[in-house]
Biopython code that builds the backbone (N, CA, C, O; Angstrom):
import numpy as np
from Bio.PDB.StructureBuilder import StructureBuilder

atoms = [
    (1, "UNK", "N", (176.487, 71.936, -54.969)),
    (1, "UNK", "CA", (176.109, 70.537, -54.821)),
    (1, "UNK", "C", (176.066, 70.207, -53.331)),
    (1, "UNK", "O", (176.973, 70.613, -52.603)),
    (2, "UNK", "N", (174.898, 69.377, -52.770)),
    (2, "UNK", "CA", (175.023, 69.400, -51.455)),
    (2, "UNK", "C", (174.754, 68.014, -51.793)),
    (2, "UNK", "O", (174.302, 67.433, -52.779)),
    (3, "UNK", "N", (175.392, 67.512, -50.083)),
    (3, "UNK", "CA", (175.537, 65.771, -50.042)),
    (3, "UNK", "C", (175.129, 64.901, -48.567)),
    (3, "UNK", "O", (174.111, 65.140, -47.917)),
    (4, "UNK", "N", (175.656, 64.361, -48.382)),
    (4, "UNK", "CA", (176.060, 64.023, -46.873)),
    (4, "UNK", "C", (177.082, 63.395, -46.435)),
    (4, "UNK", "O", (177.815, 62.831, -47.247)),
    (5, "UNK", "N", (177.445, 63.337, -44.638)),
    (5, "UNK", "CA", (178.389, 62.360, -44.953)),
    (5, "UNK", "C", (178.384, 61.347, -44.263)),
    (5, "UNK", "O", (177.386, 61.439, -43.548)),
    (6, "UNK", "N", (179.024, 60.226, -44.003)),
    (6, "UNK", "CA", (179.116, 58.934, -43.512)),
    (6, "UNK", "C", (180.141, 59.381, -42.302)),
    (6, "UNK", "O", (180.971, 60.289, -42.274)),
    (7, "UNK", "N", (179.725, 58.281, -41.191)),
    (7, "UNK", "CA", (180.800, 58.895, -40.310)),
    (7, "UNK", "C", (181.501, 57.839, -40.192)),
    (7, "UNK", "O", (181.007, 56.712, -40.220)),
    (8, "UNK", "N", (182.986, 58.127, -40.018)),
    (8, "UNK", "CA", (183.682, 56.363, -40.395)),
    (8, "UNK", "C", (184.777, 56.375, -39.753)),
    (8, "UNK", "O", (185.766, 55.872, -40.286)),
    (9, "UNK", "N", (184.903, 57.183, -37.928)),
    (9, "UNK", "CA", (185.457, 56.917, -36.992)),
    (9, "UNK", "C", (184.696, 57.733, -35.957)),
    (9, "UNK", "O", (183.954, 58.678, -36.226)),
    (10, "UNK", "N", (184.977, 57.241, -34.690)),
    (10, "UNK", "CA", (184.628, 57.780, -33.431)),
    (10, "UNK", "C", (184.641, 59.223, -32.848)),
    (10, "UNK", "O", (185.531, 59.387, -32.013)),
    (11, "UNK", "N", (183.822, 60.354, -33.108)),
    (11, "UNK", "CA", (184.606, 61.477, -33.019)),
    (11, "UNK", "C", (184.638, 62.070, -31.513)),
    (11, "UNK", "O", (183.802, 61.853, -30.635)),
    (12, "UNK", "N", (185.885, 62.927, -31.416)),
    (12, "UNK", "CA", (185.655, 63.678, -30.316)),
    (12, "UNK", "C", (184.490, 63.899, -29.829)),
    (12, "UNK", "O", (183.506, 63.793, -30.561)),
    (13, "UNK", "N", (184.341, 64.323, -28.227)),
    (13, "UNK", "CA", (183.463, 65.063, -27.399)),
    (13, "UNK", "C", (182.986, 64.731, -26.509)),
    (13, "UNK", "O", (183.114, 63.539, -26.229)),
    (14, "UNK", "N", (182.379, 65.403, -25.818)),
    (14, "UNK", "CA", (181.700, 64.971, -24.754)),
    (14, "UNK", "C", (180.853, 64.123, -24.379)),
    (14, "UNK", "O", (180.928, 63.758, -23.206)),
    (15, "UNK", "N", (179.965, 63.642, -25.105)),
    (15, "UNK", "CA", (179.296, 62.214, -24.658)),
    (15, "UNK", "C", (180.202, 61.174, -24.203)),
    (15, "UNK", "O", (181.399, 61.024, -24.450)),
    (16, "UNK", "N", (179.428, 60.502, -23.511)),
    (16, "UNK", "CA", (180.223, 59.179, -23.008)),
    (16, "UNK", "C", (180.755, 58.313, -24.324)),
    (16, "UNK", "O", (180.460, 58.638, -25.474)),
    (17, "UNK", "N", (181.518, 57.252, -24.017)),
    (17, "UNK", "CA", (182.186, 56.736, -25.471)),
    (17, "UNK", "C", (181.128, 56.084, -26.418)),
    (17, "UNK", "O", (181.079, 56.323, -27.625)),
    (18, "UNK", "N", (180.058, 55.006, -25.575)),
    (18, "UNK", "CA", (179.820, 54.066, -26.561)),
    (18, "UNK", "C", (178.571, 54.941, -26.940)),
    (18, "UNK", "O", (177.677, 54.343, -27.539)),
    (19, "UNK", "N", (178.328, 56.708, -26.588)),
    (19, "UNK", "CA", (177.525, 57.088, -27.868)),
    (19, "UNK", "C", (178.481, 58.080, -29.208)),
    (19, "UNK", "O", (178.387, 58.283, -30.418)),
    (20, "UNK", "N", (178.930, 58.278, -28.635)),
    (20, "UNK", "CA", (180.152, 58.679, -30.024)),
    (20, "UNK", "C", (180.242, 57.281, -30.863)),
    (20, "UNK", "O", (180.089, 57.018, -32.056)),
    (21, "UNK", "N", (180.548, 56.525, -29.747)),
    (21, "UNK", "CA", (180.640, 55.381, -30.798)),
    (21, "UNK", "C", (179.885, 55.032, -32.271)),
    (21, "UNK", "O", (180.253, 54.887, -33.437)),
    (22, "UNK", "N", (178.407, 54.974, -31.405)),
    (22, "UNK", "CA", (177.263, 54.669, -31.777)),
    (22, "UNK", "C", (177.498, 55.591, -33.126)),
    (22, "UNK", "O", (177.220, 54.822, -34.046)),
    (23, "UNK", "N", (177.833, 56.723, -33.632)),
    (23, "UNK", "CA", (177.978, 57.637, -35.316)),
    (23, "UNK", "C", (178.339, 56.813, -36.312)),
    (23, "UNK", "O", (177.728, 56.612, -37.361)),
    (24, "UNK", "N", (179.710, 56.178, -35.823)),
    (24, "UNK", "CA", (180.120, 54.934, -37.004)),
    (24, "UNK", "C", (179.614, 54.381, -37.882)),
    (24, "UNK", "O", (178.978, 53.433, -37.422)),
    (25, "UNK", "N", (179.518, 54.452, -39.138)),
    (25, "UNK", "CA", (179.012, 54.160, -40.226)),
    (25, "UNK", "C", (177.023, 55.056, -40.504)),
    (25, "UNK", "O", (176.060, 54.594, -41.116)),
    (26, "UNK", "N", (177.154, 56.284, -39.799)),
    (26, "UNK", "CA", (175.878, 56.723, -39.987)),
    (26, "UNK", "C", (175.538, 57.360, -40.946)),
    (26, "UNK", "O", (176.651, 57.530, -41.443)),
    (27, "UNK", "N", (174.602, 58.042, -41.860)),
    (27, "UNK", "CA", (175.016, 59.156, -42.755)),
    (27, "UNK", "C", (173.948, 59.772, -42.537)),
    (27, "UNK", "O", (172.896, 59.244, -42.177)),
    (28, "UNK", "N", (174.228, 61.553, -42.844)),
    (28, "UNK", "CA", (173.859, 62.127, -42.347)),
    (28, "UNK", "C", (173.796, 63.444, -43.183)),
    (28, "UNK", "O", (174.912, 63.852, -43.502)),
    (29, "UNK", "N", (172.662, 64.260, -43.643)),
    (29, "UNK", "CA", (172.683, 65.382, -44.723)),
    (29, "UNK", "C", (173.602, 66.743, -44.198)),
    (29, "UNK", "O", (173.383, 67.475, -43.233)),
    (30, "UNK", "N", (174.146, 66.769, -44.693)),
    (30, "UNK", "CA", (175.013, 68.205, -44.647)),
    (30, "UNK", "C", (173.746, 69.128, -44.282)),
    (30, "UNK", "O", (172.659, 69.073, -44.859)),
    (31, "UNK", "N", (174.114, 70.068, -43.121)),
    (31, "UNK", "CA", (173.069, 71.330, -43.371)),
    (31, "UNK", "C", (173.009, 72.147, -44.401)),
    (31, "UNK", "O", (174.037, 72.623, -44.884)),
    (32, "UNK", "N", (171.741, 72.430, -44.896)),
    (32, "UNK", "CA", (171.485, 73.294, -45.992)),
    (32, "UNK", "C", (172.466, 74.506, -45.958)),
    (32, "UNK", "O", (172.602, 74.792, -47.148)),
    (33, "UNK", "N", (172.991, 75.108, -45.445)),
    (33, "UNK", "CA", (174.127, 76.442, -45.315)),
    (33, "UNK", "C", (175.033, 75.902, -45.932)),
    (33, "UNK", "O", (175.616, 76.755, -46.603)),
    (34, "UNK", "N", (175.553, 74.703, -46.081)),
    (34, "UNK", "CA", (176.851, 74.239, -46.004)),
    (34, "UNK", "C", (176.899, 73.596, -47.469)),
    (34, "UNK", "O", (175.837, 73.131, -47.884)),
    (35, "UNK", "N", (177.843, 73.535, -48.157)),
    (35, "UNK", "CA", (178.495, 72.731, -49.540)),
    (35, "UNK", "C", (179.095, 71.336, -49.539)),
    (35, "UNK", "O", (179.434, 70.793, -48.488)),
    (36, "UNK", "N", (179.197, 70.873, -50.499)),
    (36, "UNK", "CA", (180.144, 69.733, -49.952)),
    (36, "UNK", "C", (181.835, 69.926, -50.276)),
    (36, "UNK", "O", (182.167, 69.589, -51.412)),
    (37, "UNK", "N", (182.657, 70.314, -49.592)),
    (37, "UNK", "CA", (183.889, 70.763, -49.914)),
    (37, "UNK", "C", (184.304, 72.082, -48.652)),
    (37, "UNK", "O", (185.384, 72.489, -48.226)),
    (38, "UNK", "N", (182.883, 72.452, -48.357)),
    (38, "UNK", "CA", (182.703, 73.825, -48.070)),
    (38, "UNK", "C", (183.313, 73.646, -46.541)),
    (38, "UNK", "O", (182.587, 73.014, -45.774)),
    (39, "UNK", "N", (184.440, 74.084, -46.070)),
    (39, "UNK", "CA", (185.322, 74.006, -44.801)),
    (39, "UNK", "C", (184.753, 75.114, -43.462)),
    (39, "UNK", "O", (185.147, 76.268, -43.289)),
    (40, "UNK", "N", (183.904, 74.491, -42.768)),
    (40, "UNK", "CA", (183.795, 75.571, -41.903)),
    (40, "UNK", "C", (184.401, 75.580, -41.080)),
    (40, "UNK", "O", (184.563, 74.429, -40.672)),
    (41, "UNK", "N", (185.140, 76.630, -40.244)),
    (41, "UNK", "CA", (185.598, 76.712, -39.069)),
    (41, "UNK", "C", (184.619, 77.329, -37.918)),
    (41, "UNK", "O", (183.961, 78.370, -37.894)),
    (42, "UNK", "N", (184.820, 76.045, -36.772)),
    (42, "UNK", "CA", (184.060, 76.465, -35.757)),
    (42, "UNK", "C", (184.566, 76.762, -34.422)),
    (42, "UNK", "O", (184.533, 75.853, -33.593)),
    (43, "UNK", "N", (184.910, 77.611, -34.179)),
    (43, "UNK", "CA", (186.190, 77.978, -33.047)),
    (43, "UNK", "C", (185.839, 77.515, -31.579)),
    (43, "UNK", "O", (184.723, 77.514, -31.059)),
    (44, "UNK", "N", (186.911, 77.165, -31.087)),
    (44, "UNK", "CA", (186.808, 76.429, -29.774)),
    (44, "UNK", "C", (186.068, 75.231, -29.255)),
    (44, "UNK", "O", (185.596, 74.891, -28.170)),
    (45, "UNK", "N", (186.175, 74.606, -30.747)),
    (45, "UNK", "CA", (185.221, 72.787, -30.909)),
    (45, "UNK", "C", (186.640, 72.445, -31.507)),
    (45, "UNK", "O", (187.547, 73.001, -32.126)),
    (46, "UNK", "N", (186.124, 70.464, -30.647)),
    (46, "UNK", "CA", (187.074, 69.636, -30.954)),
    (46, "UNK", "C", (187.159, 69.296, -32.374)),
    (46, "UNK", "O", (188.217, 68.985, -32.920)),
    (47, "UNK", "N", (185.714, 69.379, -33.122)),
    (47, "UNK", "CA", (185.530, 69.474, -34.332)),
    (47, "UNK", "C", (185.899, 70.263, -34.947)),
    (47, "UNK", "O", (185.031, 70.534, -35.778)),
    (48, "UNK", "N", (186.954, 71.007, -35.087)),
    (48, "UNK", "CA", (187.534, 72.522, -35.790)),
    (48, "UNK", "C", (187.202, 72.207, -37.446)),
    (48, "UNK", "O", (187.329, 71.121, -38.011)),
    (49, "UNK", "N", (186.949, 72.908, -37.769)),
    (49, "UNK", "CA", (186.859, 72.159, -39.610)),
    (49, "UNK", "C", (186.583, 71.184, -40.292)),
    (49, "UNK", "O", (187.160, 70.732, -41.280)),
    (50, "UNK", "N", (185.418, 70.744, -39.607)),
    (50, "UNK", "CA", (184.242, 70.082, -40.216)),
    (50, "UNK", "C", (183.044, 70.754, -41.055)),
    (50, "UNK", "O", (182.836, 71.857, -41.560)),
    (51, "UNK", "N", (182.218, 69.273, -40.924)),
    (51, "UNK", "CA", (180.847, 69.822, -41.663)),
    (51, "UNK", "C", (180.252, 69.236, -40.702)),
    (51, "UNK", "O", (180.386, 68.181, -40.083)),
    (52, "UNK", "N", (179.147, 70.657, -40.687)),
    (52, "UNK", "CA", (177.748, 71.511, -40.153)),
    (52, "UNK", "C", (176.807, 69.886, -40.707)),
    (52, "UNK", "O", (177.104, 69.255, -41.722)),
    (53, "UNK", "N", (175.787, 69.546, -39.826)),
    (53, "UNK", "CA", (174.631, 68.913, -40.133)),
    (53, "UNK", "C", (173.376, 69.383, -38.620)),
    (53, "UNK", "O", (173.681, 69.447, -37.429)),
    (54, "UNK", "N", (172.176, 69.605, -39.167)),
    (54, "UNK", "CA", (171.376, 69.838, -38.445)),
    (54, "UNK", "C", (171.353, 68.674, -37.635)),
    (54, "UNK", "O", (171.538, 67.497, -37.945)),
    (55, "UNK", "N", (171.009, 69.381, -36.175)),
    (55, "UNK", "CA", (170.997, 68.580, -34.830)),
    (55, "UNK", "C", (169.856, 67.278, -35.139)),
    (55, "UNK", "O", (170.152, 66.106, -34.909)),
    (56, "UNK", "N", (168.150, 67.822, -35.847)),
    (56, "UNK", "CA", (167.376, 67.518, -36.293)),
    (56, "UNK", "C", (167.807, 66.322, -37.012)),
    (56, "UNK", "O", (167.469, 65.229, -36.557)),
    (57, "UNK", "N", (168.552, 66.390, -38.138)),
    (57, "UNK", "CA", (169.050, 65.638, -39.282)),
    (57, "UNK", "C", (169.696, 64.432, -38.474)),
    (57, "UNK", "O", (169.326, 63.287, -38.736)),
    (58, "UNK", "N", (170.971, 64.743, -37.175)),
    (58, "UNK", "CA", (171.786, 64.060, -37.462)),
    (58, "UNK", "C", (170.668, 62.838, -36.222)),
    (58, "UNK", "O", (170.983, 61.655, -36.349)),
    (59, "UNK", "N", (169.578, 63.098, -35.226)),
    (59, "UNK", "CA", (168.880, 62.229, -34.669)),
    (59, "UNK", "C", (167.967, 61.305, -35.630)),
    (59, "UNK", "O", (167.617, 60.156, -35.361)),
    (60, "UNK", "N", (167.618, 62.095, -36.915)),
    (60, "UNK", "CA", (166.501, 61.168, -37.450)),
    (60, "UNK", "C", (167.633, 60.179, -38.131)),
    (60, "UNK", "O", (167.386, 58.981, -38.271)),
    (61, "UNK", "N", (168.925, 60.767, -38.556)),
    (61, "UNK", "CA", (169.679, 59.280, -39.249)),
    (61, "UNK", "C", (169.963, 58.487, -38.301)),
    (61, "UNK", "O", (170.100, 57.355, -38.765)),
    (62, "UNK", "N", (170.207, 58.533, -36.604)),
    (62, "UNK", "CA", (170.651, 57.524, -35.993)),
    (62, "UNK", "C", (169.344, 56.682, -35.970)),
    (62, "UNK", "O", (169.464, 55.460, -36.062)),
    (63, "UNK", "N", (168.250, 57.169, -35.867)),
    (63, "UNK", "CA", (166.704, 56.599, -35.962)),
    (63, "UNK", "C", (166.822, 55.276, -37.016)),
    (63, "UNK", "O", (166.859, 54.076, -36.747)),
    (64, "UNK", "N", (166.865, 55.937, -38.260)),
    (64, "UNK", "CA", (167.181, 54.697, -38.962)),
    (64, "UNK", "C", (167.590, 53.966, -38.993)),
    (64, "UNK", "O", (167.011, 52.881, -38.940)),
    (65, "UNK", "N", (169.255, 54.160, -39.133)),
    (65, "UNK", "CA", (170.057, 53.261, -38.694)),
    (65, "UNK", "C", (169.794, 52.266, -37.461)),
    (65, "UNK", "O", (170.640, 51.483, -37.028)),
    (66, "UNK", "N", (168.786, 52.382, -37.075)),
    (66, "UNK", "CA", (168.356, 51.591, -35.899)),
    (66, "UNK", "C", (168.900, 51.682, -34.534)),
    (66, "UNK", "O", (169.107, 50.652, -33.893)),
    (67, "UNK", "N", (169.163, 52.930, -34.013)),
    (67, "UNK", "CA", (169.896, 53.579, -33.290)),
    (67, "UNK", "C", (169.147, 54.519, -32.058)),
    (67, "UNK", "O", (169.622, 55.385, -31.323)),
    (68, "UNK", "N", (167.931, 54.021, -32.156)),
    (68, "UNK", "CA", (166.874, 54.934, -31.396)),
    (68, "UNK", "C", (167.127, 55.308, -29.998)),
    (68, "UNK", "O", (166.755, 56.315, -29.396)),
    (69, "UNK", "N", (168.112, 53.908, -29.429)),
    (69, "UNK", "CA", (168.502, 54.446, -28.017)),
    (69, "UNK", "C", (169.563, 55.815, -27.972)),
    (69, "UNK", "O", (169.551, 56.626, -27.046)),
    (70, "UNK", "N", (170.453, 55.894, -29.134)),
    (70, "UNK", "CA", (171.150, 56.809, -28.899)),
    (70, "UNK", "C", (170.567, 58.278, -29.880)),
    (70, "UNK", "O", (171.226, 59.273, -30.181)),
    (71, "UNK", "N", (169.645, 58.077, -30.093)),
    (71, "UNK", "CA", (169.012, 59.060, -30.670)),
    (71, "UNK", "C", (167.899, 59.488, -29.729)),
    (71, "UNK", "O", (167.187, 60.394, -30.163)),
    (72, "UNK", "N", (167.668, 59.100, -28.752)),
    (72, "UNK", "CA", (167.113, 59.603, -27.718)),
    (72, "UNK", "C", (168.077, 60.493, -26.342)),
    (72, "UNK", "O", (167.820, 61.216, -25.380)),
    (73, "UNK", "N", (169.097, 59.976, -26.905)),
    (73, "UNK", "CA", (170.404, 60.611, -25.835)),
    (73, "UNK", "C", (170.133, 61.900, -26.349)),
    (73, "UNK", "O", (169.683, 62.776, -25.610)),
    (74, "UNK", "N", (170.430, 62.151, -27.875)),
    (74, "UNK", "CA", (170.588, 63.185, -28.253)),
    (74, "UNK", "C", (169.688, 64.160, -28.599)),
    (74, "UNK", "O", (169.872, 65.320, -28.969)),
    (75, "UNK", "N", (168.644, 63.492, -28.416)),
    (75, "UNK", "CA", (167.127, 64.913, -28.203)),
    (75, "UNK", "C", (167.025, 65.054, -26.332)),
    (75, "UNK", "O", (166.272, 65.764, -25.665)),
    (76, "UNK", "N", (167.999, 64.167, -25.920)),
    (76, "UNK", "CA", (167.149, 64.787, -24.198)),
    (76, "UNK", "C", (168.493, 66.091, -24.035)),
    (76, "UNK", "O", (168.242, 67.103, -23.380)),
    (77, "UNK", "N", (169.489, 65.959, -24.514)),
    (77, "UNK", "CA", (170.120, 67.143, -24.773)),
    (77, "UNK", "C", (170.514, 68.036, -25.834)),
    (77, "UNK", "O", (171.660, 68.435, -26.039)),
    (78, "UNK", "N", (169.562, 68.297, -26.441)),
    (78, "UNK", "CA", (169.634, 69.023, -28.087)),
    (78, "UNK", "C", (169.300, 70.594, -26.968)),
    (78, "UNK", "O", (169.698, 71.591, -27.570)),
    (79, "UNK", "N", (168.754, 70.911, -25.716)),
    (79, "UNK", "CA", (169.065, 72.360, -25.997)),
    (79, "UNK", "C", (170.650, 72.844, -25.349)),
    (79, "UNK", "O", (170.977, 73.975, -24.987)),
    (80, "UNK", "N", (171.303, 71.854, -25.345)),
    (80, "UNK", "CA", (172.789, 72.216, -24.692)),
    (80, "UNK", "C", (173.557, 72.058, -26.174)),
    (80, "UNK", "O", (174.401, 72.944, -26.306)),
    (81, "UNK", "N", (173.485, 71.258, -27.186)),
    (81, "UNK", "CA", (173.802, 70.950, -28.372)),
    (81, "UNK", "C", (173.698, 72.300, -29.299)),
    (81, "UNK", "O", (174.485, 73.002, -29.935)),
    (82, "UNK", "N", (172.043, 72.268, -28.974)),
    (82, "UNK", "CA", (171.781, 73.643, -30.518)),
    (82, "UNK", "C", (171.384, 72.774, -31.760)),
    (82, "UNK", "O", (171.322, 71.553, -31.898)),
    (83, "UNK", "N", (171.169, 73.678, -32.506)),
    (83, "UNK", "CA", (170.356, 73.370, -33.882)),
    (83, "UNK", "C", (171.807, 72.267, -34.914)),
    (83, "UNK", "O", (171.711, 71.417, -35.799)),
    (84, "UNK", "N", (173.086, 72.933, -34.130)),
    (84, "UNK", "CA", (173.729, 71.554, -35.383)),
    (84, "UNK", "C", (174.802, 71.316, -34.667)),
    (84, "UNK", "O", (175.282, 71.917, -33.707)),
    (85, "UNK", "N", (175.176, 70.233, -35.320)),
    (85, "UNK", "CA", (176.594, 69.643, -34.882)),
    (85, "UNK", "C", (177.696, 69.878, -35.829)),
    (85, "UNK", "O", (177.529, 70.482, -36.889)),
    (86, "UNK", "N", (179.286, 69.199, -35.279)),
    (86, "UNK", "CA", (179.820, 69.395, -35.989)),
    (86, "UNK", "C", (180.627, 68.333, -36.028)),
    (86, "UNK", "O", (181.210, 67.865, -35.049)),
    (87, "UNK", "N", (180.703, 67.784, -37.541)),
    (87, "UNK", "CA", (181.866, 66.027, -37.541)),
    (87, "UNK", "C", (183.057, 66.440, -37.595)),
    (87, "UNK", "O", (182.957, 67.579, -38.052)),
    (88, "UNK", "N", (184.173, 66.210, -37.403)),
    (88, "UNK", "CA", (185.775, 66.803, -38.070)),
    (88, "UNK", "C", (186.183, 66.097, -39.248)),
    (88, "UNK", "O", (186.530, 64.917, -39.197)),
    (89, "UNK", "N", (186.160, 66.677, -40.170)),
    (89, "UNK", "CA", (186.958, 65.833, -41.733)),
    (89, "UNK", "C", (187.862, 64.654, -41.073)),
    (89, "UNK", "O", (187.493, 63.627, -41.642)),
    (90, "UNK", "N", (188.877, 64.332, -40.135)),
    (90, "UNK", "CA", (189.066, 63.439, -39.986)),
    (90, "UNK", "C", (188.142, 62.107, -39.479)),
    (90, "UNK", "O", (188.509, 60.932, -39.461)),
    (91, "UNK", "N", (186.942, 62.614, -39.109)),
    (91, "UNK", "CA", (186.130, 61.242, -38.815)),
    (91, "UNK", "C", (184.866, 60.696, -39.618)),
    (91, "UNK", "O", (184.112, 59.780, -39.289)),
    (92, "UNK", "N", (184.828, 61.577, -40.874)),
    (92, "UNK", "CA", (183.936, 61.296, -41.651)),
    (92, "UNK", "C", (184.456, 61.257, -43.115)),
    (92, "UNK", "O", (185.609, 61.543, -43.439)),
    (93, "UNK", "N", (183.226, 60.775, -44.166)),
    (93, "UNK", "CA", (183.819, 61.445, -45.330)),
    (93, "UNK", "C", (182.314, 61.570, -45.911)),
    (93, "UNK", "O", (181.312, 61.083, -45.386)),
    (94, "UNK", "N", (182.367, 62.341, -47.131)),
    (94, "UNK", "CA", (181.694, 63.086, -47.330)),
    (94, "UNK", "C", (180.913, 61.922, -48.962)),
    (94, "UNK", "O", (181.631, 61.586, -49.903)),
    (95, "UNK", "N", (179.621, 61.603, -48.873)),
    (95, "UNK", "CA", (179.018, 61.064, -49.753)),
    (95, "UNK", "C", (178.087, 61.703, -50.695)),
    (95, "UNK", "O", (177.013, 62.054, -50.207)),
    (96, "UNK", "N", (178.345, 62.001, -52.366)),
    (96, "UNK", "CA", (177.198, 62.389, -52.361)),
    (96, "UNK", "C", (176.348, 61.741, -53.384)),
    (96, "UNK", "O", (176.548, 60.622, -53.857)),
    (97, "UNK", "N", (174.986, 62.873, -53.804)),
    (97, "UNK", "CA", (174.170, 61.666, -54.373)),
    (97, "UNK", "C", (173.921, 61.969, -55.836)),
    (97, "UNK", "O", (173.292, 61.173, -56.533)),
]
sb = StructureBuilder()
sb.init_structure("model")
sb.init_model(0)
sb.init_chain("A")
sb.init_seg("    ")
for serial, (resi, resn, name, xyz) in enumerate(atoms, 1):
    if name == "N":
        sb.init_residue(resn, " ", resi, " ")
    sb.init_atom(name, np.array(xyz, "f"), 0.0, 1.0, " ", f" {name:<3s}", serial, name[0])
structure = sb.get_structure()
């Protein structure tokens, strides 16, 4: 079963604050690799054991959400990013459909 998830605190990392910020209440499709339950570990991220969502995925949901300025942050650096990100179970939860 695959889902997505909502992000429903501020997560770690490197962007400046008020675009981390900007995730809060976003949702966002799990990458196709990934389950919903399914625990990945990603070593040496602040995100340790989260869920995987395509880099792709997680700009077109800030799009919607009406978020275009900070969804432009995140395509002028998607090749330092890579193809996905990663939320930490503590700052999201997981919705599905």
């Amino acid at each position: 079963m695959t889902g997505k998830i909502r992000i429903t605190s501020t997560p770690p990392g490197n962007a400046p604050d008020y675009v981390r910020e900007a995730w809060v209440g976003v949702e966002i499709p799990l990458a196709p690799d990934q389950e919903v339950g399914d625990d990945k570990f990603w070593s040496g991220r602040e995100n340790v054991g989260g869920y995987l969502v395509q880099t792709s995925d997680a700009i077109d949901a800030l799009r919607s959400a009406g978020k275009s300025d900070i969804a432009a942050y995140w395509e002028a650096i998607r090749m330092m990013t890579g193809h996905q990100l990663m939320f930490g179970t503590d700052f999201c939860e997981v919705v599905t459909e």
